[in-house]
C-alpha positions in Angstrom: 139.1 59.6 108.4 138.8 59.8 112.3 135.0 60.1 113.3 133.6 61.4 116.3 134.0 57.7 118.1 137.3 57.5 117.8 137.3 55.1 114.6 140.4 55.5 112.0 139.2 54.8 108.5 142.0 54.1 106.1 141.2 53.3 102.6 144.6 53.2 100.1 144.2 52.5 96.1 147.3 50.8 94.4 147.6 53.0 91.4 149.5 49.9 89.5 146.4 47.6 89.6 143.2 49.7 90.6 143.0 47.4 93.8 141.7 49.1 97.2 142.1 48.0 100.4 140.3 49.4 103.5 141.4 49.1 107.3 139.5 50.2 110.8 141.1 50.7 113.7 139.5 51.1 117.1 141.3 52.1 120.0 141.1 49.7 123.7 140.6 53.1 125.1 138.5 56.3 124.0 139.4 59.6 122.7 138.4 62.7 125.1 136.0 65.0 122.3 138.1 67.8 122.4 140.8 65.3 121.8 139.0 64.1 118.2 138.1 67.5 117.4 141.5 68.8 117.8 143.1 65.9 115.8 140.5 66.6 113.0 141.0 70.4 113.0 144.8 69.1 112.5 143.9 67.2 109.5 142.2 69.7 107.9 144.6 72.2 108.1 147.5 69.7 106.5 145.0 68.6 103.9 145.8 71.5 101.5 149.6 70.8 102.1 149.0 66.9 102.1 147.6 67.8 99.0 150.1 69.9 97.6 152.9 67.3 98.3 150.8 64.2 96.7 150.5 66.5 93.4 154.1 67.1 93.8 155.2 63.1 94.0 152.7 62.3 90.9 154.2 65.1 88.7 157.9 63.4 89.4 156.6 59.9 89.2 155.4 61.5 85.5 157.6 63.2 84.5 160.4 59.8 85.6 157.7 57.7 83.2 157.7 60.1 80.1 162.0 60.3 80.8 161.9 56.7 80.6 159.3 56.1 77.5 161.0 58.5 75.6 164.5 56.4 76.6 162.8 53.3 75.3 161.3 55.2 71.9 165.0 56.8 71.0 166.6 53.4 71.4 164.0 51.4 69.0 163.3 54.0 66.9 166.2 56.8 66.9 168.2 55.5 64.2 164.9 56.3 62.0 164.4 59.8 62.8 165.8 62.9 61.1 169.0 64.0 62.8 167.6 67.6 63.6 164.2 66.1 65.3 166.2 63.5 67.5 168.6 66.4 68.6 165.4 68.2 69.6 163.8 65.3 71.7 167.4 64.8 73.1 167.6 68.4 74.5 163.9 68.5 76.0 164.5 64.8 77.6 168.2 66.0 79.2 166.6 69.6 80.3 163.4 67.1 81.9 166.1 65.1 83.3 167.9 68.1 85.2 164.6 69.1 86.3 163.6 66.2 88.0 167.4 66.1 89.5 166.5 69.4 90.9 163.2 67.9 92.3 162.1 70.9 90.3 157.7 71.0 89.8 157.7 73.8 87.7 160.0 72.7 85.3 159.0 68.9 85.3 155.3 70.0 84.4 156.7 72.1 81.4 159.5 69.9 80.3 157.2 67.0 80.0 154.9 69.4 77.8 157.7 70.3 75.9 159.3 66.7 75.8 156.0 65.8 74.7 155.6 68.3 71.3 159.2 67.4 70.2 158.1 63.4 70.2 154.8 63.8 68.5 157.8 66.1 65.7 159.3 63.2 65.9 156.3 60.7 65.0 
């Protein structure tokens, strides 16, 4: 956040361990108030794209977990399953693969759905 004194406000949240850490920056020389007020009319008209874009990076960091669980599950527990089931799980984790290769949103959100009902088959 940039206030009307020309203060930057940065707070970021590690997602990993919960931790936040917060930073103020004050400039040596002040900002003209058109100056703020343009920058802030900037960031409010990227905030719907920022937006967009973070929603697009946690759906592929997903969707990259749920490829690699499902990895980890088929190489502990694969021998177990029923042959038809594991060929199942195998064709929604290669089609969630090829999505995120295609840095494909769309897909990713309903291969992981889909890679998700074939594991709970599965057990």
């Amino acid at each position: 956040d940039l206030d009307a004194n020309g203060i930057l406000s940065v707070s970021a949240t590690d997602k990993g361990t919960g931790k936040v850490a917060d930073i103020k920056i004050t400039g040596a020389s002040t900002l003209a108030d058109d100056e703020v007020e343009r920058m802030m009319k900037d960031a409010e008209a990227n905030a719907e794209a920022d937006q967009a874009q973070r929603d697009a990076v946690d759906t592929k960091n997903q969707a990259d977990s749920a490829v690699y669980q499902t990895k980890k599950q088929l190489e502990e527990f694969g021998d177990k399953a029923p042959a038809d089931l594991k060929s199942t799980v195998e064709d929604k984790l290669k089609a969630l693969e090829e999505a995120v290769a295609a840095d494909n949103i769309a897909d990713m959100k309903s291969g992981q759905e889909a890679l998700q009902e074939a594991m709970m088959a599965l057990g």
